[in-house]
C-alpha positions as a printed Julia matrix, in Angstrom:
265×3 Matrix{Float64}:
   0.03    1.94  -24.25
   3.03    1.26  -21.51
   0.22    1.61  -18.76
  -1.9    -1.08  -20.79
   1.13   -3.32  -21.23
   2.29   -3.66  -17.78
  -0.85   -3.77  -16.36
  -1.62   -6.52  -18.92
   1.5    -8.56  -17.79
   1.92   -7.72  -14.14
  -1.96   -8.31  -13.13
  -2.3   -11.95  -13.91
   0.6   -12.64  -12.05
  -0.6   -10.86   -9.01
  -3.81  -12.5    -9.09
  -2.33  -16.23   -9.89
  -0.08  -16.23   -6.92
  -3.0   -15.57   -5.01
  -5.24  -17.28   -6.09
  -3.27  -20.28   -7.19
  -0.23  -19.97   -5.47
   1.08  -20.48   -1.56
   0.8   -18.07    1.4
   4.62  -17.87    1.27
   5.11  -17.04   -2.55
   2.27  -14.49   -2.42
   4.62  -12.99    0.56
   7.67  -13.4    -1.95
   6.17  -11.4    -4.57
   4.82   -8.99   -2.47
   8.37   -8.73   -0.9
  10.22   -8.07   -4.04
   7.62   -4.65   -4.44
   8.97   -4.04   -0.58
  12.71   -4.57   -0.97
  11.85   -1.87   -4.45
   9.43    0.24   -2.36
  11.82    0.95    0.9
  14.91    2.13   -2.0
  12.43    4.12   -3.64
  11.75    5.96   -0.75
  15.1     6.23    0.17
  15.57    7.8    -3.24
  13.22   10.13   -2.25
  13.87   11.16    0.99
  17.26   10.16    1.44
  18.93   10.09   -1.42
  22.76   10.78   -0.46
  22.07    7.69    2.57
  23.16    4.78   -0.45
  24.55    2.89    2.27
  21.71    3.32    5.13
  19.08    1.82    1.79
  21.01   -1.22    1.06
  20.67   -1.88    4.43
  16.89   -0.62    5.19
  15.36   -2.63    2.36
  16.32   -6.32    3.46
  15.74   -5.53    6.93
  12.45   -4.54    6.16
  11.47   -6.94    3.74
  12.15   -9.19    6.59
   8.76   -8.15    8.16
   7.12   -9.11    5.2
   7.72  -12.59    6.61
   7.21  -12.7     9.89
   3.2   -13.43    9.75
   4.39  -17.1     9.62
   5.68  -17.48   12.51
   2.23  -16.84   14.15
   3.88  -14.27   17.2
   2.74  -10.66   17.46
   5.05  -10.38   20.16
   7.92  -10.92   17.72
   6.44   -8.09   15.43
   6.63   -5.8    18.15
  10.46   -7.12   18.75
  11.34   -7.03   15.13
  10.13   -3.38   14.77
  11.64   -2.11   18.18
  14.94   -3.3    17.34
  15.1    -1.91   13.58
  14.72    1.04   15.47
  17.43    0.65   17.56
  19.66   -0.32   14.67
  19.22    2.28   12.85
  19.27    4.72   15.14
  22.62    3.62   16.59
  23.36    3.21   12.42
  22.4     6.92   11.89
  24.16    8.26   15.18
  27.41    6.82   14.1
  27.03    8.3    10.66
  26.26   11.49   10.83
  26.2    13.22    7.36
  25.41   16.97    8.86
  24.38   17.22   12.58
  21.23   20.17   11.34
  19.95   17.17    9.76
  20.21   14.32   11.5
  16.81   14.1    13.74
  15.08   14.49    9.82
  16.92   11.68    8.49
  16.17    9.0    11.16
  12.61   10.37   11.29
  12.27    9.39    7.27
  13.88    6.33    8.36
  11.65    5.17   10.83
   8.37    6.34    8.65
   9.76    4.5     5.91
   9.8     1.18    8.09
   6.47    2.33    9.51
   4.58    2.92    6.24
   5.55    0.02    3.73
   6.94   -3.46    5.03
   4.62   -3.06    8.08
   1.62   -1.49    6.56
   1.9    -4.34    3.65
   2.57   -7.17    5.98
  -1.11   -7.23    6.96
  -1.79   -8.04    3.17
   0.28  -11.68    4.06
  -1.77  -11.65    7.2
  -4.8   -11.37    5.87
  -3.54  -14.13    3.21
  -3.36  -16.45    6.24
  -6.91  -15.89    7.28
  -9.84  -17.81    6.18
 -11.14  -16.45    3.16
  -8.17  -14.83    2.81
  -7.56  -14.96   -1.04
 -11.34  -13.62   -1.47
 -10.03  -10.76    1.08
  -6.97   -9.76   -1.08
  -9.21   -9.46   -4.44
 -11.27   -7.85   -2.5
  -8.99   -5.36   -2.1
  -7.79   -5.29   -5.41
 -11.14   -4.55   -7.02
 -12.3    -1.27   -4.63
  -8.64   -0.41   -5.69
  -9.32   -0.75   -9.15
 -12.89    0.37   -9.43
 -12.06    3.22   -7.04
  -8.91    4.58   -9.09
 -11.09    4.21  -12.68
 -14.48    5.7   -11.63
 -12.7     8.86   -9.27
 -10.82    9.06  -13.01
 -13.48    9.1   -15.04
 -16.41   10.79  -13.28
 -13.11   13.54  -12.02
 -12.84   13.85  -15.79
 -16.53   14.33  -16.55
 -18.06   15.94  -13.7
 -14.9    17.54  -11.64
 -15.42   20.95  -10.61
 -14.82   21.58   -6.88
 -11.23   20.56   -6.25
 -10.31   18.14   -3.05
  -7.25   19.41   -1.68
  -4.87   21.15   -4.51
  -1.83   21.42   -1.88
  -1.26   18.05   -2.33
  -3.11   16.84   -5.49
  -4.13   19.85   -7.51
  -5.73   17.75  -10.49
  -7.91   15.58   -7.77
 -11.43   16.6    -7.33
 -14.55   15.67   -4.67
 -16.59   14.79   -7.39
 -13.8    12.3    -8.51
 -13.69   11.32   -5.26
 -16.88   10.61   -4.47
 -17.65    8.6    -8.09
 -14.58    6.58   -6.64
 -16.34    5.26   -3.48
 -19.41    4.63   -6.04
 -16.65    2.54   -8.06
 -15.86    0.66   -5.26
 -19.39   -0.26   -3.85
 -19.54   -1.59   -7.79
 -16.53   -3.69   -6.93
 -17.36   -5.34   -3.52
 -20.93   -6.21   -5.17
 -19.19   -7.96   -7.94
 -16.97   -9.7    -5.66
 -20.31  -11.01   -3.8
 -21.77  -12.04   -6.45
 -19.34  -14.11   -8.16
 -16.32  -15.16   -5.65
 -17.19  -13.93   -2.03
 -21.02  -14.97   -1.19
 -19.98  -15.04    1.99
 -19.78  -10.87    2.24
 -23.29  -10.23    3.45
 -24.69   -6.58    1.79
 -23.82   -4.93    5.09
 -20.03   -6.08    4.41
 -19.91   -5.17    0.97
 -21.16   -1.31    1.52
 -19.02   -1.15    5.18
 -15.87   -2.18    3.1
 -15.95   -0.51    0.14
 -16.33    2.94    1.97
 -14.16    1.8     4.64
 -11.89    0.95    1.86
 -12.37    3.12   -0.67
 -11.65    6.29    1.66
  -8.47    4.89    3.08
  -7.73    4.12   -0.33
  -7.78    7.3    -1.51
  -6.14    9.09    1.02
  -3.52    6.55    0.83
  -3.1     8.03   -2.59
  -2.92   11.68   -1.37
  -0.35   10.7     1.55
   1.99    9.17   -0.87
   1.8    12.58   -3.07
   2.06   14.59   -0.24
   5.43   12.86    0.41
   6.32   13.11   -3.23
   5.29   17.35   -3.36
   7.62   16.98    0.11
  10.54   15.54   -1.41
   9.85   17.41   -4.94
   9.92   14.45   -6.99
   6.84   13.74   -9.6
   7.16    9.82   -9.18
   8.83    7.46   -6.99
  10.49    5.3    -9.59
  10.74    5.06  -12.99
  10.69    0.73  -12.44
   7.57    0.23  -14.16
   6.55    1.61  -17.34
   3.61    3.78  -17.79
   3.08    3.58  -14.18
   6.12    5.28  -12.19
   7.54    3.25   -9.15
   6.26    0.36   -7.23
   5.16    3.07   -4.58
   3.1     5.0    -7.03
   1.2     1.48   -7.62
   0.88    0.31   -4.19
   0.07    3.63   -2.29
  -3.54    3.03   -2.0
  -3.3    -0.47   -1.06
  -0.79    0.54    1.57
  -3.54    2.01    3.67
  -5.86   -0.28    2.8
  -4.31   -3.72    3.41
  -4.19   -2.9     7.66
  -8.4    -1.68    7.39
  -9.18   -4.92    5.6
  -7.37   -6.87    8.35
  -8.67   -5.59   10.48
 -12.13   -5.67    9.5
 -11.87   -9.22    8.43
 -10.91  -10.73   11.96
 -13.15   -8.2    14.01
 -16.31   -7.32   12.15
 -16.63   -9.77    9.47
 -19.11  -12.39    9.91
 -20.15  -10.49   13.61
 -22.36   -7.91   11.91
């Protein structure tokens, strides 16, 4: 019932800011999840660096933003020089030296992995057809997650990789990327008739896999840092990590595919 609740409430306000709303708030809501995500993680991985977090999460929600001001270049200079920061930040504060080269490794994977893996969701907001891109997304999300659940639950047998997910199985998996063919051919069919049928299978595979192993790289972190969720931030559902792991790798392959293969098929 907490799981239907939130999702009931937080949904519609994910898809009215983008479908209704500006590039820029779309990239404030997502930043809020970012600014959450990056102290979740350092919850996880770094949970005695209080200090290092408050300063990690506006830094990189600070990416989130930086699509606007149309320069890759400055990407590339924004990233190079959280690096720098917070490696001088982690030299100078050394908690115990056995530790210290694992501690700004998390920290750079943590900048790595959320506010510059979900920037390419506001990129791909500034794109034409960009708001059909980002439901996109949503739905081989969605129908991936439900039918790997269901058809995991019904046919399961043969599991996928138990070191990381135990409970995951390939016949889940592969009803998944049958979900998600379901939910690029609904999105042609009613809001995107500009995906051709080529588009819609590429993409929901393309999708649908990175999806999914999106999911299994954010457990794998989780079994790493022996913690069952990220957060506890939204009800039913864990933390804003535990929501946005599969979108995390998929946001940079839709991008990508968008401004390279779409329309060029």
């Amino acid at each position: 019932m907490k799981r239907l609740i939130t999702a009931l409430i937080l949904l519609p306000v994910v898809i009215l800011s983008i479908v209704q709303g500006s590039p820029l708030l779309f990239a404030g809501l997502l930043g809020i999840f970012t600014f959450i995500g990056i102290k979740e993680f350092y919850s996880m991985a770094l949970p005695d660096r209080a200090f290092e977090s408050w300063w990690a999460a506006p830094c990189g929600t600070l990416l989130i933003f930086l699509p606007f001001l149309g320069q890759e270049k400055l990407i590339l200079a924004v990233i190079t020089g959280l690096f720098l920061a917070f490696g001088l930040l982690f030299l100078f504060r050394i908690k115990d030296i056995t530790t210290a080269a694992r501690d700004i490794s998390y920290a750079t994977l943590c900048f790595l992995y959320i506010p510059l893996l979900l920037m390419h969701l506001v990129m791909l907001r500034l794109i034409p057809h960009g708001p059909e891109w980002l439901l996109v997304v949503m739905l081989i999300v969605m129908t991936n997650d439900s039918a790997a659940y269901y058809s995991g639950s019904a046919f399961g047998k043969h599991r996928l990789y138990p070191m990381v997910s135990p409970k995951k199985s390939i016949e889940g998996a592969l009803g998944g990327l049958v979900g998600s063919i379901g939910g690029t051919m609904l999105a042609k069919f009613t809001f995107f008739p500009q995906l051709s049928m080529v588009d819609a299978l590429l993409t929901a595979i393309i999708i649908g896999i990175l999806g999914q192993t999106g999911d299994l790289f954010e457990s794998l972190l989780k079994r790493s840092f022996g913690v069952k969720d990220s957060g506890s931030i939204i009800p039913g559902h864990g933390g804003v990590l535990d929501r946005l792991d599969s979108i995390i790798f998929a946001a940079p392959a839709t991008y990508y595919y968008a401004i390279f293969v779409f329309d060029r098929l």
